[in-house]
C-alpha positions as CSV (number, residue, x, y, z in Angstrom):
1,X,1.5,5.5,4.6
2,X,-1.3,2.9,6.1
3,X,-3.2,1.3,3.4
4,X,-6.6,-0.1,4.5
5,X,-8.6,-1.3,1.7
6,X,-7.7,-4.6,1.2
7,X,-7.3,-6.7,-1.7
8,X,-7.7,-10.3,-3.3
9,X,-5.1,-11.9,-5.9
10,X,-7.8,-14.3,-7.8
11,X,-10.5,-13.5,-10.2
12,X,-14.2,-12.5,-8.1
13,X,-17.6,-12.3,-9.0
14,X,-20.1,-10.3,-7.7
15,X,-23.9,-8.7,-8.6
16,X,-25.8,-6.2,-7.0
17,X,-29.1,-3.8,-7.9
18,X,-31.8,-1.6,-6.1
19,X,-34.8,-1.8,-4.1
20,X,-35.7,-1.4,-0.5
21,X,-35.0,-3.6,2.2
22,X,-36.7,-3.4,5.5
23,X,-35.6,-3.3,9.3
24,X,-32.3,-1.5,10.8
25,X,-29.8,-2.7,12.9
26,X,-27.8,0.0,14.7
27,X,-24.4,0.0,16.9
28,X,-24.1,3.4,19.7
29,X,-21.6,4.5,21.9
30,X,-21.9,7.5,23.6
31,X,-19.0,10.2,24.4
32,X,-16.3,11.6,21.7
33,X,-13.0,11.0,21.1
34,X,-9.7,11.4,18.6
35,X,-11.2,9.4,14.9
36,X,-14.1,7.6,17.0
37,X,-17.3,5.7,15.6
38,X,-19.9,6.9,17.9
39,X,-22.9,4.5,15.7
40,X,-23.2,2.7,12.7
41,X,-26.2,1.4,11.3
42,X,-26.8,-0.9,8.7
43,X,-30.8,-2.4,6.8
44,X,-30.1,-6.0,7.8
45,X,-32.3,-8.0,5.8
46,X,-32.9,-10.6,4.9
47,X,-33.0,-9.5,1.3
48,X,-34.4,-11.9,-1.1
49,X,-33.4,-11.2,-4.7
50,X,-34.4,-13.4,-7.9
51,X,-31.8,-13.6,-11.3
52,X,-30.2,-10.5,-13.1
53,X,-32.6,-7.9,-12.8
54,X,-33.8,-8.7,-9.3
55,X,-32.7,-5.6,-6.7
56,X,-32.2,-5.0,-3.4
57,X,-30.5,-2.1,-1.4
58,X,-28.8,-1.7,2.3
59,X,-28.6,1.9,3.5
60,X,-25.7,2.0,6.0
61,X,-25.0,5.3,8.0
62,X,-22.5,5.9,10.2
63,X,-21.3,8.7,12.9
64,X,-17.8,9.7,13.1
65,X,-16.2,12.1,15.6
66,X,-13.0,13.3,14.2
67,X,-11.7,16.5,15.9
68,X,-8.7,16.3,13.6
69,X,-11.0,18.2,10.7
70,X,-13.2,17.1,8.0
71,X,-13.4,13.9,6.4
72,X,-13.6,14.6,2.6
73,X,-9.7,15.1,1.9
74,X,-8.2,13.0,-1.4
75,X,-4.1,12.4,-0.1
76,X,-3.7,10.7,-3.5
77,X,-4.4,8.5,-6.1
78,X,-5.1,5.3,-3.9
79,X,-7.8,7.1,-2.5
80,X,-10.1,7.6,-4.5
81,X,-13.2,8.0,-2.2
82,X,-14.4,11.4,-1.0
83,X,-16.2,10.2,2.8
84,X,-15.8,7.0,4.5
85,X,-15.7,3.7,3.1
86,X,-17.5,0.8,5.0
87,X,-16.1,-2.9,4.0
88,X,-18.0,-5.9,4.4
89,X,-17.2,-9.3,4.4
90,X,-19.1,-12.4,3.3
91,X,-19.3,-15.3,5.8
92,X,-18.2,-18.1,4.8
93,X,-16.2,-17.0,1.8
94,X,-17.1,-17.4,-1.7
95,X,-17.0,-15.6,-5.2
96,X,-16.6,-12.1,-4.1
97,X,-16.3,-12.6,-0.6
98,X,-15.6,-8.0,-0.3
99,X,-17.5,-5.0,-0.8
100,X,-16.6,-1.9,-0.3
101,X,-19.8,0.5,-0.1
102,X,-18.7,4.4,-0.2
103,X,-20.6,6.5,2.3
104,X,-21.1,10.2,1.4
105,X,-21.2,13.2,3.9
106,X,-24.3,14.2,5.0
107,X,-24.3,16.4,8.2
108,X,-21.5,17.9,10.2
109,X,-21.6,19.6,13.8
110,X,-19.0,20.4,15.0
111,X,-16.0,17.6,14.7
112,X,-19.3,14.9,14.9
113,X,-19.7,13.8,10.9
114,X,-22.7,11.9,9.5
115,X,-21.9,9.7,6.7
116,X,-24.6,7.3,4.3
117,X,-24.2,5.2,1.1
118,X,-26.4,2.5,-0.3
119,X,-25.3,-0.7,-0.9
120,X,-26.7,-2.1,-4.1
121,X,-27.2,-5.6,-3.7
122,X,-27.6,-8.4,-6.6
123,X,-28.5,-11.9,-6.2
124,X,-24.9,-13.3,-6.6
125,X,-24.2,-12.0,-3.3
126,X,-25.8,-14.7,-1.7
127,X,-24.7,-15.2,1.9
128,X,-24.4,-13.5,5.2
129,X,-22.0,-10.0,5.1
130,X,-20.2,-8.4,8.0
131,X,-19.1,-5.1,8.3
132,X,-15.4,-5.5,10.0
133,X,-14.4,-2.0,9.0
134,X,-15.0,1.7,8.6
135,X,-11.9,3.8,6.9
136,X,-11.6,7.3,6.3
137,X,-8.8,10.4,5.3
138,X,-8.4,13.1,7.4
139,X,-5.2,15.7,7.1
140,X,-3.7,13.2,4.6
141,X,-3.9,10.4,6.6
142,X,-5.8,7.3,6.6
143,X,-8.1,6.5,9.6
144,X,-9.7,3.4,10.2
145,X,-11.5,1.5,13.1
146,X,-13.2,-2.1,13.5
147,X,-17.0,-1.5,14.6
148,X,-16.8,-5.1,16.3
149,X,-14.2,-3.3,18.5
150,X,-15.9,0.0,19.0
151,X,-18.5,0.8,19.7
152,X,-18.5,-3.0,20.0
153,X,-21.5,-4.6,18.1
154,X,-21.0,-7.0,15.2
155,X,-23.9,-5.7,12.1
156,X,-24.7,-7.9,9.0
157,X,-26.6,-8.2,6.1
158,X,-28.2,-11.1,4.5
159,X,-28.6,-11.9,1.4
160,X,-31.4,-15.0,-0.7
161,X,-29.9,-15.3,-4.1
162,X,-31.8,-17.3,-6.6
163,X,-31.3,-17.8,-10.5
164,X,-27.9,-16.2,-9.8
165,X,-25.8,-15.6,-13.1
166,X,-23.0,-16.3,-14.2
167,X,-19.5,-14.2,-14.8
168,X,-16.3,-16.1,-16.0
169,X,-13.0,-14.8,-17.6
170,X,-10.7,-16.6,-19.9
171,X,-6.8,-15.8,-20.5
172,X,-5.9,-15.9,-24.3
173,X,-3.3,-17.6,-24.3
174,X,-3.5,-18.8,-21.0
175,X,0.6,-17.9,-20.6
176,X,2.3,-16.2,-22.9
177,X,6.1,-15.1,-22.9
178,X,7.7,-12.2,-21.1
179,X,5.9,-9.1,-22.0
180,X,3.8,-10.5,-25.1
181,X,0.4,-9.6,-25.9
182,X,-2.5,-11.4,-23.8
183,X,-6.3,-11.0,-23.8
184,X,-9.3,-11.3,-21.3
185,X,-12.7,-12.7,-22.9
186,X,-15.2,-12.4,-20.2
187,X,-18.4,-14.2,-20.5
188,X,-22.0,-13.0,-19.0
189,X,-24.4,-15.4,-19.1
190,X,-28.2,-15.2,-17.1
191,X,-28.9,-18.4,-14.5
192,X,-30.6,-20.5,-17.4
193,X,-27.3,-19.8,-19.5
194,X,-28.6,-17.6,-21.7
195,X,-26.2,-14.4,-22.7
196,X,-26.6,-11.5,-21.6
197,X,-26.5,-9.3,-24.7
198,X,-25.9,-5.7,-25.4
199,X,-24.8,-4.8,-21.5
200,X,-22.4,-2.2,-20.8
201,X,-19.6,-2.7,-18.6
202,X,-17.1,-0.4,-17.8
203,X,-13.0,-1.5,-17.7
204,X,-11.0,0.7,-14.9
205,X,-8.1,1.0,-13.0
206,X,-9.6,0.0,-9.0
207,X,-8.5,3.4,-7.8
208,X,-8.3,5.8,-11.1
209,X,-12.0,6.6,-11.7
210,X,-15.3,7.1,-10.1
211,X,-17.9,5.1,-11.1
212,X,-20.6,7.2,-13.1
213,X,-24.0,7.0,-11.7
214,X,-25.6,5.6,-14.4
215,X,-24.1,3.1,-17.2
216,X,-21.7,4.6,-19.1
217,X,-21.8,5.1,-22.9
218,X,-20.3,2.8,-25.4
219,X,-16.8,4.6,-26.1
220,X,-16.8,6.5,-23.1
221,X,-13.4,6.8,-21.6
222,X,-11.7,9.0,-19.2
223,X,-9.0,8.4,-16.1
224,X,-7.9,4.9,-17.5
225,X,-11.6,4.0,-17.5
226,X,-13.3,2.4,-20.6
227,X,-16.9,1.8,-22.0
228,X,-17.8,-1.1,-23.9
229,X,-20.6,-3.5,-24.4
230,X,-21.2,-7.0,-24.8
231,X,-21.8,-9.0,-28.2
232,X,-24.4,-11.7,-28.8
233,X,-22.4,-14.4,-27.1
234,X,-22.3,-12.0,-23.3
235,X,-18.7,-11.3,-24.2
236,X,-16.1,-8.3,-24.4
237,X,-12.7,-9.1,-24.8
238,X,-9.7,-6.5,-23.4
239,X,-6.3,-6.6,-23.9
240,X,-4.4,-7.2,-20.5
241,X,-0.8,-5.8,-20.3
242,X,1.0,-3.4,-17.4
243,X,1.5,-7.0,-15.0
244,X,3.2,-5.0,-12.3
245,X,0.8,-2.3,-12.0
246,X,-2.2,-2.9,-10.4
247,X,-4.6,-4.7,-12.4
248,X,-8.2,-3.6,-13.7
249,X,-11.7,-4.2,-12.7
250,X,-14.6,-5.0,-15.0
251,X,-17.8,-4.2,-13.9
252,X,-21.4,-5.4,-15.5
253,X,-23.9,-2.5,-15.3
254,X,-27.6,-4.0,-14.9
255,X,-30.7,-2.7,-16.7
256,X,-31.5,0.9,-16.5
257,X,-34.7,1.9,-15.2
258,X,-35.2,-1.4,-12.9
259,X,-37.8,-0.5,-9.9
260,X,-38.1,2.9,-11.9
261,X,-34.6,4.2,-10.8
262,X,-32.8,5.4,-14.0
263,X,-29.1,5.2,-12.4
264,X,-30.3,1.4,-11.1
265,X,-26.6,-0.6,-11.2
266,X,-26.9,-4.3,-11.0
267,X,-23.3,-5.1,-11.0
268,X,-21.2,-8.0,-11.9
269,X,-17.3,-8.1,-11.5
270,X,-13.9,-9.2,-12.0
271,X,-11.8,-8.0,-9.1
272,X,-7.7,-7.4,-10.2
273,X,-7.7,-9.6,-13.1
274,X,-4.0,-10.7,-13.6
275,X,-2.8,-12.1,-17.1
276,X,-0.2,-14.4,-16.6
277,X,3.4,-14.9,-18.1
278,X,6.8,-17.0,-18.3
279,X,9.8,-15.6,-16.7
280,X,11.9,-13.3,-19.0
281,X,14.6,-15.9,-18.6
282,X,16.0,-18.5,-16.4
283,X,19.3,-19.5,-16.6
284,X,21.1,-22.5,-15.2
285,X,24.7,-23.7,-15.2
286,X,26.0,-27.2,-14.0
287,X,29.7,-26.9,-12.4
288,X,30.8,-29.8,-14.4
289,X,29.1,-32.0,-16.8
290,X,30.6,-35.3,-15.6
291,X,30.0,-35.8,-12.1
292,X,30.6,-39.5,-10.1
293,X,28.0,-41.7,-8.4
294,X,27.3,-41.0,-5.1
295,X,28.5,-37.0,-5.3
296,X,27.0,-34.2,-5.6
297,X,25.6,-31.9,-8.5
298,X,25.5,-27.8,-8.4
299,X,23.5,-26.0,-10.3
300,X,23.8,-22.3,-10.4
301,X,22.1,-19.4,-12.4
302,X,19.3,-16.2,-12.1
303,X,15.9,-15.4,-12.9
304,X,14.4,-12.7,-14.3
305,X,17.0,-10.0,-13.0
306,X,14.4,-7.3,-14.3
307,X,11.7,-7.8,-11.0
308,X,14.1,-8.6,-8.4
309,X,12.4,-8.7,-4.6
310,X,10.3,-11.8,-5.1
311,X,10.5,-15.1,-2.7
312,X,10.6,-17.7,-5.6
313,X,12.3,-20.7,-5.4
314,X,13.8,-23.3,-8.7
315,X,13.3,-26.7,-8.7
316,X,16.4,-29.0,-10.2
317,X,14.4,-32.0,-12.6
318,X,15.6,-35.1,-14.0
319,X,14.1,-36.6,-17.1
320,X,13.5,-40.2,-15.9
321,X,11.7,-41.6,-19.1
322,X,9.5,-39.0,-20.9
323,X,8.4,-37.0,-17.2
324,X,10.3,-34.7,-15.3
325,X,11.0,-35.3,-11.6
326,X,12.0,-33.0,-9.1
327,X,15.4,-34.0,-7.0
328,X,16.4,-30.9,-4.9
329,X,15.1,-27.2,-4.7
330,X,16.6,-24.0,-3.6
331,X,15.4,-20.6,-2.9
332,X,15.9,-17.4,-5.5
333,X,17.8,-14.4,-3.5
334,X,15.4,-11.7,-3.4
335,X,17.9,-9.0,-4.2
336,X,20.4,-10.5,-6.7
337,X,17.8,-12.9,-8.4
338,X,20.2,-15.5,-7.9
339,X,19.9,-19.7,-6.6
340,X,22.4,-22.0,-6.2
341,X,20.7,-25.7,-6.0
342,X,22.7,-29.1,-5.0
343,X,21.6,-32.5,-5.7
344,X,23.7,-36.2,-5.4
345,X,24.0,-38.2,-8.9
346,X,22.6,-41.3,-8.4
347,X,22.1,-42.9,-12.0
348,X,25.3,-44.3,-13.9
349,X,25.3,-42.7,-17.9
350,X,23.7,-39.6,-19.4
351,X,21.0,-37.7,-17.8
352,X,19.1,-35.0,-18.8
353,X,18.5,-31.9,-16.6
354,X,16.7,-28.9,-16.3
355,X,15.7,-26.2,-13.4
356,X,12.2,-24.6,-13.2
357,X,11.2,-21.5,-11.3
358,X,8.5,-20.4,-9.8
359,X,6.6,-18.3,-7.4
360,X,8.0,-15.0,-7.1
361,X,5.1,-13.3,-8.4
362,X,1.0,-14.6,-9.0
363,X,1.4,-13.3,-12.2
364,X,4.3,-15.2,-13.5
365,X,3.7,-19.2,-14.8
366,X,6.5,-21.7,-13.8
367,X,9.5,-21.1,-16.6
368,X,12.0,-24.1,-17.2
369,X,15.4,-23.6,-18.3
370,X,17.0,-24.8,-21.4
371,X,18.1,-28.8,-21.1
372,X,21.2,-29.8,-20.0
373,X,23.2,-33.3,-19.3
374,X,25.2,-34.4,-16.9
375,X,26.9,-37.6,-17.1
376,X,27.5,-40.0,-14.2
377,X,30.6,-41.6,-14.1
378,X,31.8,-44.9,-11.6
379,X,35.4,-43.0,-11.1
């Protein structure tokens, strides 16, 4: 099954809000077609929005023929959208450099389907966004198509952020072993570093809720989602756990009633926040302890046989003094979990050994194995 929303493995910040934004921008091609975009349209900007409360929106609209049947089915949980889902992308990159903006029916005639959403757009979106995708479900199966490819025209939406605020998270402990509790403590703060205080923000699963259209309660929780607000220091702390399921997304909801809208969302989040962990184990066993100058050293052992499929490799180390240096490196069999790792022994006495793996997974920290000598012998 094709999966076309795409995803980021680091922390990402983003704000939006409401107003109106002037001027359209609009992409046509004529005819029909199997899953064609005959136009999209998007409110261009330039948008000029000012600190936390400051708003601005982008209506987007697009016109789908899709002769396969409507395009409003739900094939599963990863979908969570009911329409068509537009995805933008911020040029050059920065924090939050996606946005996905979910565009609702509104007219069908015959297989041609008009969709529209608002984008709600905060001033930490600063920056110039272009749409590079339109992706819908029809008969259980995802549908997608690049508008810079058909009908052809690249749209985009620009954004003048000033007194932008600020969203951080912090991992407490920053690793902690195998399995073991960890916390996030996010911080909101306005652009003059002031916290922002009594805000709710909503903790969810990226696909396994809707989001409500106005803020949540405090307490309210449904479909792995979770109200909370923040204390006087702009902070709400959640436990992190499930690493290998797909991790959760806090959102900030702005002040109700901005611009006289009373489901006004002036957004703030952390995008697939991953806690991070040792290795469950590493193991590593020298083929001899007593090994002569000039010949070789092999290491063997495993890692974490629970999460096998990963690409990691182990570094071999060698105390020299009170600081560990790497001498040789080896990559972990994706299946069996398993390295083998060779390195000559150059120094003449006692040495002190150890192998470190990383890499398999974003979530795991490097893990050393226990110490180990090896002594190196003239004969």
């Amino acid at each position: 099954m094709r999966r076309t929303i795409s995803v980021v493995s680091a922390v990402v910040l983003a704000m939006s809000g409401l107003a109106v934004g002037p001027g359209t921008a609009t992409a046509t091609e004529p005819g029909t077609g199997t899953g064609r975009v005959l136009s999209v349209a998007v409110d261009p900007g330039p948008f000029a929005v000012d600190g936390y409360a400051g708003q601005a929106q982008s209506t987007i609209t697009a016109v789908i023929d899709e002769p396969r049947g409507t395009i409003d089915a739900n094939p599963g949980e990863d979908w969570p959208h009911q329409g068509v889902v537009a995805e933008f992308r911020r040029t050059p990159g920065g924090p939050g450099d996606l946005e996905n903006v979910d565009l609702a029916p509104v007219s069908k005639s015959g297989s041609v389907q008009t969709f529209s959403g608002r984008w709600l757009i905060g001033s930490a979106r600063v920056g110039t966004w272009t749409l590079v995708g339109l992706y819908w479900t029809v008969a259980s199966r995802y549908e997608g198509a690049d508008p810079r490819v058909s009908p052809g025209v690249t749209l985009t939406i620009t954004v003048v952020g000033t007194d932008v605020p600020t969203s951080t998270v912090s991992l407490i402990p920053p690793v902690v072993p195998f399995g073991a509790r960890q916390v996030a403590r996010f911080t909101f703060r306005t652009s003059t570093g002031d916290p922002i205080v009594g805000a709710t923000v909503l903790w969810r699963w990226y696909t396994g809720c809707p989001d409500p259209v106005s803020p949540p309660p405090v307490g309210y929780a449904v479909l792995d989602c979770l109200g909370l607000r923040t204390n006087n220091l702009g902070q709400v702390t959640l436990r992190l756990d499930d690493k290998m399921n797909v991790p959760k997304v806090l959102r900030l909801w702005g002040p109700p009633a901005v611009a006289g809208d009373p489901s006004t969302q002036a957004l703030l989040f952390h995008l697939y926040v991953d806690g991070r962990e040792y290795y469950k184990w590493v193991s590593a066993a020298p083929s001899t302890t007593s090994v002569r100058i000039g010949r070789s050293l092999t290491v063997t052992g495993s890692v974490n046989r629970d999460w096998p499929g990963g690409d990691g490799v182990v570094r071999l180390q060698r105390l020299i003094g009170r600081t560990w240096h790497t001498i040789a490196s080896a990559i972990v069999h994706p299946t069996s979990a398993r390295y083998s790792v060779v390195a000559p022994v150059t120094t003449l006495g006692r040495s002190y050994y150890r192998v470190v793996a990383l890499g398999a997974f974003s979530y795991l920290a490097p893990t050393p194995s226990r110490v180990f000598q090896v002594t190196g012998t003239r004969r």
